[in-house]
C-alpha positions in Angstrom: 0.0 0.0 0.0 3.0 1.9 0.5 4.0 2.2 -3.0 0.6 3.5 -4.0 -0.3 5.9 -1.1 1.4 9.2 -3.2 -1.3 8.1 -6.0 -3.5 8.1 -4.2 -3.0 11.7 -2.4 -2.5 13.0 -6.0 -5.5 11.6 -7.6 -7.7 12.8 -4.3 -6.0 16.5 -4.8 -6.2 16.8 -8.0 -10.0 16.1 -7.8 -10.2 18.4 -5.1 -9.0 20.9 -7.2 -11.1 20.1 -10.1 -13.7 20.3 -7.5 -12.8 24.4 -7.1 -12.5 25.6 -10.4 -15.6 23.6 -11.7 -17.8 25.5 -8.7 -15.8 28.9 -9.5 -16.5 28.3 -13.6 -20.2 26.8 -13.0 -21.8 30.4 -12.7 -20.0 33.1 -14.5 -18.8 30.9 -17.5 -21.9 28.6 -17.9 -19.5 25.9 -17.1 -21.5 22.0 -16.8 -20.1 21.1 -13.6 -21.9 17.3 -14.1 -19.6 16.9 -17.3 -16.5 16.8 -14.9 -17.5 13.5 -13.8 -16.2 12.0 -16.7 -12.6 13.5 -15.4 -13.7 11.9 -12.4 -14.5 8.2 -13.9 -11.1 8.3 -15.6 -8.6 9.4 -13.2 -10.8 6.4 -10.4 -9.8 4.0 -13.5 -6.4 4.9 -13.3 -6.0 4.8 -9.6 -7.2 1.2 -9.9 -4.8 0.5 -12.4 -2.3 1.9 -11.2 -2.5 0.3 -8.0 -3.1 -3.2 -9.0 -0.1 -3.0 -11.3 2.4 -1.8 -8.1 0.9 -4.1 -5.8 -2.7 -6.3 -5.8 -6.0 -6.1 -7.5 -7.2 -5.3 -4.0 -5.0 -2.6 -3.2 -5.9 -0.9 -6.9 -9.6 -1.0 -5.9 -8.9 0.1 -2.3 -6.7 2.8 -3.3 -9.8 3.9 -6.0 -12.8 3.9 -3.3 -10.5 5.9 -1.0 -9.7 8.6 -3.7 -13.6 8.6 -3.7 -13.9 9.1 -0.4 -11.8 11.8 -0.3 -13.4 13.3 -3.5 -17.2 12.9 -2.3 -16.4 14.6 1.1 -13.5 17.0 0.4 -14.6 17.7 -2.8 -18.0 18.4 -1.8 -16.8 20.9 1.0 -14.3 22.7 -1.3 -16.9 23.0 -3.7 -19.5 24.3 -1.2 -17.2 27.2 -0.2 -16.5 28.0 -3.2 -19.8 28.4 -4.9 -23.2 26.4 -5.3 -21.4 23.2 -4.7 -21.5 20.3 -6.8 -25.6 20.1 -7.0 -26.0 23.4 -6.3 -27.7 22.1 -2.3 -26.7 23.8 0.8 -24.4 22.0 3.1 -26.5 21.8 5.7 -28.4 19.3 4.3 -27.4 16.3 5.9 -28.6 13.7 4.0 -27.7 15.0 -0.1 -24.1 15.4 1.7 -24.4 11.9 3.0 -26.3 10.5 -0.1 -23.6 11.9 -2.3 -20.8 10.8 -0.5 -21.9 7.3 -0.9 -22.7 7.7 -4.7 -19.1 9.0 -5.5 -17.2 6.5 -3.2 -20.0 3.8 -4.7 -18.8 5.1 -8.1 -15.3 5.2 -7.5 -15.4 1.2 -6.3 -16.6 0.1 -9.5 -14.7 2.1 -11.7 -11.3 1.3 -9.5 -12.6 -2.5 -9.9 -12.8 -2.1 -13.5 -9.3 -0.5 -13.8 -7.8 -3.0 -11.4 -9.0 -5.9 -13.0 -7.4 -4.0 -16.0 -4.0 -3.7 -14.4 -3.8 -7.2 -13.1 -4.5 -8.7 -16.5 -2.0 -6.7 -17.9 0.6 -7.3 -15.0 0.0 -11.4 -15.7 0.1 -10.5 -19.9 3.5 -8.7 -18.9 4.7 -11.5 -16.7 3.2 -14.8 -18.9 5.6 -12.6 -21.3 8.3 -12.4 -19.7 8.5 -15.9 -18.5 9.3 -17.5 -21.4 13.3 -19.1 -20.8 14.9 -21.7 -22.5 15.7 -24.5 -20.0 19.4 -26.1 -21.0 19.4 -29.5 -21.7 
């Protein structure tokens, strides 16, 4: 988990900061905030695959759903403080912030499973590869 952990706290930060500029954009640019979600999808993919190529499929879909974590709840906060915040709700609204959290880290888990199923096929692909020695005789 160690070799992933910096992954993990750049993916989370840099969706934090995706987070900002898509609440500062939304109003005076006309900026779709929802459309940032694809950025979202991709870079929960990537964590996944990152992560089960350095270490394990479960550590690639771990690393993912706690990138989502961060995301739903850090994200969400940044966003409010910001500007309308994600779906343009108040924070004190206990239950969207809870039912979004769970969406997003929900979200992240399958796409991070997807990507880490990715990774570990192409980590035994790499390996089947790279296996092949002639045996004297």
């Amino acid at each position: 988990m160690r070799r992933v952990t910096p992954v993990i706290l750049a993916a989370a930060g840099l969706l934090v900061a995706l987070d900002i500029v898509g609440a500062l954009a939304q109003r005076p640019l006309g900026f779709p905030y929802p459309s940032l979600g694809v950025v979202s999808l991709l870079v929960y993919l990537s964590v996944g695959l990152y992560g089960s190529w350095r270490a394990s499929f479960t550590v690639g879909a771990l690393g993912a759903v706690a990138v989502g974590l961060l995301d739903g709840t850090l994200g969400s906060l940044a966003a409010w403080m910001v500007g309308p915040g994600p779906i343009g709700q108040t924070v004190t609204e206990p239950g969207v912030f809870a039912y979004g959290i769970a969406v997003v880290t929900a979200t992240a888990a399958i796409a991070g499973s997807v990507g880490a199923l990715a990774g570990s096929w192409l980590e035994r692909r790499r390996a089947f590869r790279s296996s092949s020695t002639v045996v004297p005789r």
